[in-house]
C-alpha positions as CSV (number, residue, x, y, z in Angstrom):
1,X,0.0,0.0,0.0
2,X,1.8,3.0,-1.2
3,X,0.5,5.1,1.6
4,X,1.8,3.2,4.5
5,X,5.1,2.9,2.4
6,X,4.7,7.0,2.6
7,X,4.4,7.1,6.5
8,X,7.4,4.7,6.5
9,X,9.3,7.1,4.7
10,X,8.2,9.7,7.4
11,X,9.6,7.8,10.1
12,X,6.2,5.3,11.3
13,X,7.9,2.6,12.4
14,X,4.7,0.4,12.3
15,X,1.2,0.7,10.3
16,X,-2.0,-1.2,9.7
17,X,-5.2,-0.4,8.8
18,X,-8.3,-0.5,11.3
19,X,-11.8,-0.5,11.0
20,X,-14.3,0.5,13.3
21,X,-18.7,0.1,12.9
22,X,-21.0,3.1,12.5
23,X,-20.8,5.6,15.3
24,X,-18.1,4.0,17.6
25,X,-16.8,6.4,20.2
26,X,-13.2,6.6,22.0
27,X,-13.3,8.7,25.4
28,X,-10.6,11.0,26.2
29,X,-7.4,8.9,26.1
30,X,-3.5,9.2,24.9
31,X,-0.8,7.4,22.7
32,X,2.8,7.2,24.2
33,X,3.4,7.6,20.1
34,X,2.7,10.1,17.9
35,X,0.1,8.3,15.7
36,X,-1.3,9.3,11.9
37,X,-4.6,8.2,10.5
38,X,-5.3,8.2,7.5
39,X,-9.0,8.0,6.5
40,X,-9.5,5.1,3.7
41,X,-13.4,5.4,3.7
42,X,-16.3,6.8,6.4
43,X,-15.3,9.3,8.6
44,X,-13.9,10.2,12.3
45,X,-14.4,13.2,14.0
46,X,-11.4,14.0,16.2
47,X,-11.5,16.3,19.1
48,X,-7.9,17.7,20.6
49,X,-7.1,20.8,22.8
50,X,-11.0,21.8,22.7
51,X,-11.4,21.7,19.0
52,X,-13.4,19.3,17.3
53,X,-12.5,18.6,12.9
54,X,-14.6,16.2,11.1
55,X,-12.0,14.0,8.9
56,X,-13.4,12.5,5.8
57,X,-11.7,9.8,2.7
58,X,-8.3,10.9,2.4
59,X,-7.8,12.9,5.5
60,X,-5.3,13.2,7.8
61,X,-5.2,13.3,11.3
62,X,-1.9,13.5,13.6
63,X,-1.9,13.4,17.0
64,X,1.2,14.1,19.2
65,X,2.4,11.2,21.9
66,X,0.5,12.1,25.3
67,X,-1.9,14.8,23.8
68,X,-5.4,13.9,25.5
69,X,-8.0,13.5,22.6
70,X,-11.2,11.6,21.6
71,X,-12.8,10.8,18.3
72,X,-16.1,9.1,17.2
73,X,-16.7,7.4,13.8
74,X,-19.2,8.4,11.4
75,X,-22.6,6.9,10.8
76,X,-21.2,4.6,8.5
77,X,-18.1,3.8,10.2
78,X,-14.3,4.3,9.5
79,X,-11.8,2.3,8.4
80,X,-8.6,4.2,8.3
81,X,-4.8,3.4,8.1
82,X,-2.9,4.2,11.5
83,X,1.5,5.0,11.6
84,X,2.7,5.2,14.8
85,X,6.5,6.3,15.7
């Protein structure tokens, strides 16, 4: 998959893709990595340092190791590739 051969490239040691069902929430929590998603098809909303972006097919989301966020999935799910450093 050329895109995780991209996040390679930037230094993601590791990706895979995941897949969540329709509306699937994640409460506040952190990564001890700095992590990228990539958004393959559906959507996630993420919400990090009070602001809340909606993140559709070929988005990108980063989020720093230890930032506190949450996201929920869209009404048709997300599946979504993940790099973490």
């Amino acid at each position: 998959m050329k895109l995780a051969q991209s996040l390679k490239q930037e230094g993601f040691r590791e990706t895979y893709v995941w897949q969540d069902p329709p509306n699937t929430p994640y409460p506040d929590h952190t990564h001890a990595t700095e992590t990228a998603h990539i958004i393959l098809s559906g959507e996630m909303t993420l919400t990090m340092c009070g602001k809340s972006q909606r993140y559709g097919a070929g988005g990108r989301c980063d989020v720093p190791a230890g930032a506190v966020h949450s996201a929920e999935m869209g009404p048709d799910g997300c599946r979504y590739l993940i790099g973490e450093r």
